[in-house]
N, C-alpha and C positions, 0 to 999 in steps of 0.2 A: 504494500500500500504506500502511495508517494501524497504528500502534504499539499494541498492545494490552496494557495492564499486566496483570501476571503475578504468577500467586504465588509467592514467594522461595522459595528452597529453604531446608531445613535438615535439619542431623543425625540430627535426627528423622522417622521415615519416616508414625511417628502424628499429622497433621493431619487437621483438615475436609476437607481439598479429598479426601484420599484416602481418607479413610471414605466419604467419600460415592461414589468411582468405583468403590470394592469394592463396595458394598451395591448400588450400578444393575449390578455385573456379576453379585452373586449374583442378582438379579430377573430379571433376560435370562436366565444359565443356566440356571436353573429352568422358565425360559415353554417354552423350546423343549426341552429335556433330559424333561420330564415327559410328551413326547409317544412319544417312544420305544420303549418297552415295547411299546406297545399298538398300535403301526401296521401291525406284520406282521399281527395279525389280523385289525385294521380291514380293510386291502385283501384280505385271505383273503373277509371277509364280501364285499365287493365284486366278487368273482371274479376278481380277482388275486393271486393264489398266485404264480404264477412271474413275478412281476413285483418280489418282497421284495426282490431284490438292488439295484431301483432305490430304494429308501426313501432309501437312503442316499447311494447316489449319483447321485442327482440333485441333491439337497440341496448336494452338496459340488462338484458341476458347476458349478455357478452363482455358488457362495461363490468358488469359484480367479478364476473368470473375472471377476468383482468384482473380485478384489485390485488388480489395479492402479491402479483409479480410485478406490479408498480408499485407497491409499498415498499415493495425489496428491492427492487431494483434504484428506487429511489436514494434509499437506505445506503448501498452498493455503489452506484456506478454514477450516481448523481444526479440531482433537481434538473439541471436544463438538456442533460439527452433523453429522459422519460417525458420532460415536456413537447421536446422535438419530435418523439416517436406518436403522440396524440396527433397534434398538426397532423402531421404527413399523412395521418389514416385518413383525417377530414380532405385534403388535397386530394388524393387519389380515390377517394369515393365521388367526389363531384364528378367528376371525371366517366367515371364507371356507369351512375346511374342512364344517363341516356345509350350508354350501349346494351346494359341485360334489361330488356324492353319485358320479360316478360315477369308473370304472380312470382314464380320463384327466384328468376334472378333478383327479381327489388326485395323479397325478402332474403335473400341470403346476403346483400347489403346493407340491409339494415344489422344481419349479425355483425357483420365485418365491423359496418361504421361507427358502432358499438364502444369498439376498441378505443377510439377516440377520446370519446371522454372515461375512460378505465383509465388515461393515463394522465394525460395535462391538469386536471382537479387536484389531483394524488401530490404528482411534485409540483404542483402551483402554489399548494397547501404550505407543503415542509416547506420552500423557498421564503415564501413571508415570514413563518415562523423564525427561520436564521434571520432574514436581515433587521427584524423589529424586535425593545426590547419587550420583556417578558409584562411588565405593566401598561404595553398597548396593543395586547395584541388584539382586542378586540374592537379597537380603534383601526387598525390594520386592515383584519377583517373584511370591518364595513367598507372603507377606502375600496378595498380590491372591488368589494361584491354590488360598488357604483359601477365601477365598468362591466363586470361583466353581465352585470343586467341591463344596462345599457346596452352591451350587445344582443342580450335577450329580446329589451323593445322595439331597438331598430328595425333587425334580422328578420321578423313575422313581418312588418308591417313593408320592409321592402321586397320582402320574397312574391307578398301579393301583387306589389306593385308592381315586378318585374314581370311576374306571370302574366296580368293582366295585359300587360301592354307590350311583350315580347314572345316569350313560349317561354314551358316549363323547364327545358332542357337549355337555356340562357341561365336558367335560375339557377342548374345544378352547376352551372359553370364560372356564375359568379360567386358561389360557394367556395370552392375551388379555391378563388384568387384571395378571397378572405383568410383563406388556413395557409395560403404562402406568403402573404403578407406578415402573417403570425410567425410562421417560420424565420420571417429573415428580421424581425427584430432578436427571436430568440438566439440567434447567432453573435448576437451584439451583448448579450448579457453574461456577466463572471457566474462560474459555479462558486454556492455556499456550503456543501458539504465539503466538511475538512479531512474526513479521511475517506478518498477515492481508490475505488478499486477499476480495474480494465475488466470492460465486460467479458465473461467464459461463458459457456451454455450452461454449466453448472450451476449458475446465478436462478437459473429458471427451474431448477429442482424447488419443488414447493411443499413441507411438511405441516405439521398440522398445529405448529408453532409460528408460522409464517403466515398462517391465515387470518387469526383476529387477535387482536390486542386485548386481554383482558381488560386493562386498566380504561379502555374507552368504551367498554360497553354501557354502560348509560346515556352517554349521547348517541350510540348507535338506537336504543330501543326508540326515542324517542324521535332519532331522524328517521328511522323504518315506519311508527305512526302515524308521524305529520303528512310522511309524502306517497303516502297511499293516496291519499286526495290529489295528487299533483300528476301521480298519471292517469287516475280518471280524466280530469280536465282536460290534460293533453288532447286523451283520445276522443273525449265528446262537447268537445266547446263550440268546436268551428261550428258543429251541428245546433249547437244550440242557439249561439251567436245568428245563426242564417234562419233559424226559425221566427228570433225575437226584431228580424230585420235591419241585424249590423251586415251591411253589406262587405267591408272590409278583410276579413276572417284573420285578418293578424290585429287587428282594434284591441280587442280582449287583452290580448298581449301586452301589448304598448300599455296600454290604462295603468293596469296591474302592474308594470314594470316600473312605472315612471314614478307611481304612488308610494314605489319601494325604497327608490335613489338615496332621498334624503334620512328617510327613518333607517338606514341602514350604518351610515354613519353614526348619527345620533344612538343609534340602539349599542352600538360598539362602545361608544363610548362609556354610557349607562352602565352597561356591563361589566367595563372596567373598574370602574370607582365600586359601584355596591351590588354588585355580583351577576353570575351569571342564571341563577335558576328563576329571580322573580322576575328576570326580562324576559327568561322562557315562560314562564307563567302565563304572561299578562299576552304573548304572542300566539300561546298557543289558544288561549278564551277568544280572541279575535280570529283566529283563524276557524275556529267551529262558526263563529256567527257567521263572517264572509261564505261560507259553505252551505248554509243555511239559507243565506240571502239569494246566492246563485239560483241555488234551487228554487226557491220561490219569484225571483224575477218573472216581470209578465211583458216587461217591456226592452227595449233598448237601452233606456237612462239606468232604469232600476239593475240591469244586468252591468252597465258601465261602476257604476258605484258599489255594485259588491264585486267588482274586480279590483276596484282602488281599495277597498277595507282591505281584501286578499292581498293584497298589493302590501300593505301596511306591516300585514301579519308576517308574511313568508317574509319583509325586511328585518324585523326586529328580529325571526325564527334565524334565519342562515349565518349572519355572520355571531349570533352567540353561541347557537353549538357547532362550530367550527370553533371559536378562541376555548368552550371545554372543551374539547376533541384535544384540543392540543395541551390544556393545563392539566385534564388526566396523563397525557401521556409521558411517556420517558424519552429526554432529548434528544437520544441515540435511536429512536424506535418512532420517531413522528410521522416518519413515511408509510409503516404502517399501520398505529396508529388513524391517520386520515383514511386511509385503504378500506379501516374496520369501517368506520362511519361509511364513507362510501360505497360501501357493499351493502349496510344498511337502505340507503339511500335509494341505491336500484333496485333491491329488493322491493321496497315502497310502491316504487315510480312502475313495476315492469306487474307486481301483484294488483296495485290499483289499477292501468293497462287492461288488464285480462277482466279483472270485474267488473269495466263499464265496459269493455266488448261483449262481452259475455249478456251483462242486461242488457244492455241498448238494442245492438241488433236494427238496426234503422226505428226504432220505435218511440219517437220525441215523448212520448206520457213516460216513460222511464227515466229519460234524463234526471228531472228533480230527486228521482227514489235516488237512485246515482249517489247523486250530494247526501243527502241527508244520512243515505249508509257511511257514506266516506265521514260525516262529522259526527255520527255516533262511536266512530276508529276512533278519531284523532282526542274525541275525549277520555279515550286511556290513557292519551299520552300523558294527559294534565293529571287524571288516577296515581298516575306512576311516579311524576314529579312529589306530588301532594305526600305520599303515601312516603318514597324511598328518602325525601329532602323536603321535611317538613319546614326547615326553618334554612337563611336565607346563607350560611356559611359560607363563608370563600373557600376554594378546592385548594389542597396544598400541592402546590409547584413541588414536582421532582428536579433535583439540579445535580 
């Protein structure tokens, strides 16, 4: 193992190194995020209809099953070539999609494209964690999780805009140019892990020690509850969206995203000073009502503003347990560590996926059931907080 100089930390969480890991993760969110809208109907054209539940979760199939050799690898061979190795998935799937035109080539890219985010989240994660210190990291966090929702709101609402006024295969191509753009800042950025190893194929042997972090299962349980609800949404929004007469199908998106920006910062901060479980509290009580409200929406406005509540929730929700993900864990083990939550995560995102394909089934009177199942989930999560962390304790940093 050879010593890799590093960038110093400081109190400042505004450097180069992190402008530049924000701006490659709004690039990546954007390549893949702007695909979204528009692929239930892409495979509707394909003559897969009842196949929309896989969009999502296949996608997030392949992301979980990733994590742990992007934790380790992370761990291993270092934060900016597992970031690099995400990009490139997203690059070369834009690519791909207009040539396997058919139900199973797009679903066997959606496993591949998968890979993508199994990887770049993972060391996007540990890379913040090195360069900020330990009393911002939830200030950090939120920082990061402006841009890359930013690329979340952009991404939907230019994907429709491209489709509409170009073709869909423009779409998969401007995807593409988003995840090399990402690439080539990544090449401009210093590695933060201090002891680098050269990658061997031996790195990818995976034991049963390498899979979850004990020390982060609690933000795992809890990111696996919330975001059950978030790949129902995925897979039955646009349809809802088009029923309630948002003609847009990436609207939703944006609303929700943009509602997130700000309280995303602020929530980090919150966090920081007087902890992290009563900011998970109070986001996960908003997050059942926005889920509720979805559900009951009868119109446009009323569906726009329980996408800003939702907007509000998932800001306060992501970047606090991501700063616990990381104060459970062990400083040497953050990459998997993050890996554990993120397997979490897809679990969530690929199980809620399959439940609203599964009810939906083109049948809009199920949509509201949808919701209101996913916010009687997501109130175990707050069961669990209640129950496991009854009072408001700061988590004690491993060093």
């Amino acid at each position: 193992m050879s010593l890799q100089s590093t960038p110093e930390k400081s109190d400042s969480v505004y450097n180069l190194q992190f402008v530049l890991v924000c701006t490659s993760s709004f690039l990546f969110s954007a390549s893949f995020n702007m695909l979204i809208p528009e692929l239930p109907s892409y495979l509707t054209s394909l003559g897969g209809a009842e196949y929309k539940g896989l969009i999502i979760a296949l996608f997030t199939l392949t992301a979980g099953i990733s994590r742990p050799f992007s934790g380790k690898l992370t761990d291993t061979i270092g934060r900016v070539p597992v970031m690099a190795i995400g990009s490139l998935v997203c690059f070369f799937c834009g690519f791909l999609y207009p040539v396997l035109t058919t139900v199973a080539g797009f679903l066997l890219l959606r496993l591949i494209h998968g890979f993508s985010t199994g990887f770049k989240p993972t060391a996007t994660a540990a890379y913040v964690a090195d360069l900020i210190p330990v009393q911002r990291w939830g200030e950090a966090m939120g920082i990061h999780g402006l841009f890359f929702s930013t690329g979340m709101a952009i991404g939907p609402a230019i994907g429709s805009w491209i489709t509409g006024h170009f073709s869909i295969n423009v779409l998969f191509y401007c995807s593409s140019v988003f995840a090399l753009l990402s690439i080539a800042i990544l090449m401009n950025m210093k590695e933060t892990l201090q002891s680098k190893q050269r990658f061997h194929p031996s790195l990818l042997k995976i034991n049963r020690k390498d899979i979850i972090d004990t020390r982060a299962l609690p933000s795992a349980i809890i990111t696996f509850l919330c975001y059950i609800s978030y790949g129902a949404l995925l897979t039955i929004i646009s349809d809802w969206s088009l029923h309630l007469g948002v003609t847009n199908k990436g609207l939703f998106f944006m609303v929700f995203t943009i509602a997130s920006l700000l309280i995303r910062f602020l929530a980090g901060k919150v966090s920081d000073r007087h902890g992290r479980i009563v900011v998970l509290k109070v986001s996960i009580s908003l997050l059942v009502i926005s889920l509720i409200a979805i559900g009951l929406a009868q119109s446009a406005f009323a569906l726009m503003a329980a996408s800003a509540l939702y907007g509000v929730s998932t800001g306060m929700l992501s970047p606090t347990v991501s700063a616990w993900t990381v104060d459970l864990s062990h400083p040497e083990q953050r990459g998997k560590a993050m890996a554990t939550m993120y397997i979490a995560l897809e679990a969530g995102i690929g199980l809620g996926a399959l439940l609203a394909g599964w009810l939906f089934i083109d049948q809009i009177s199920m949509i509201p059931v949808t919701f209101y199942i996913c916010a009687g989930i997501t109130v175990l999560a707050l069961l669990y907080l209640m129950v496991n962390f009854p009072k408001n304790k700061p988590v004690a940093q491993s060093q």
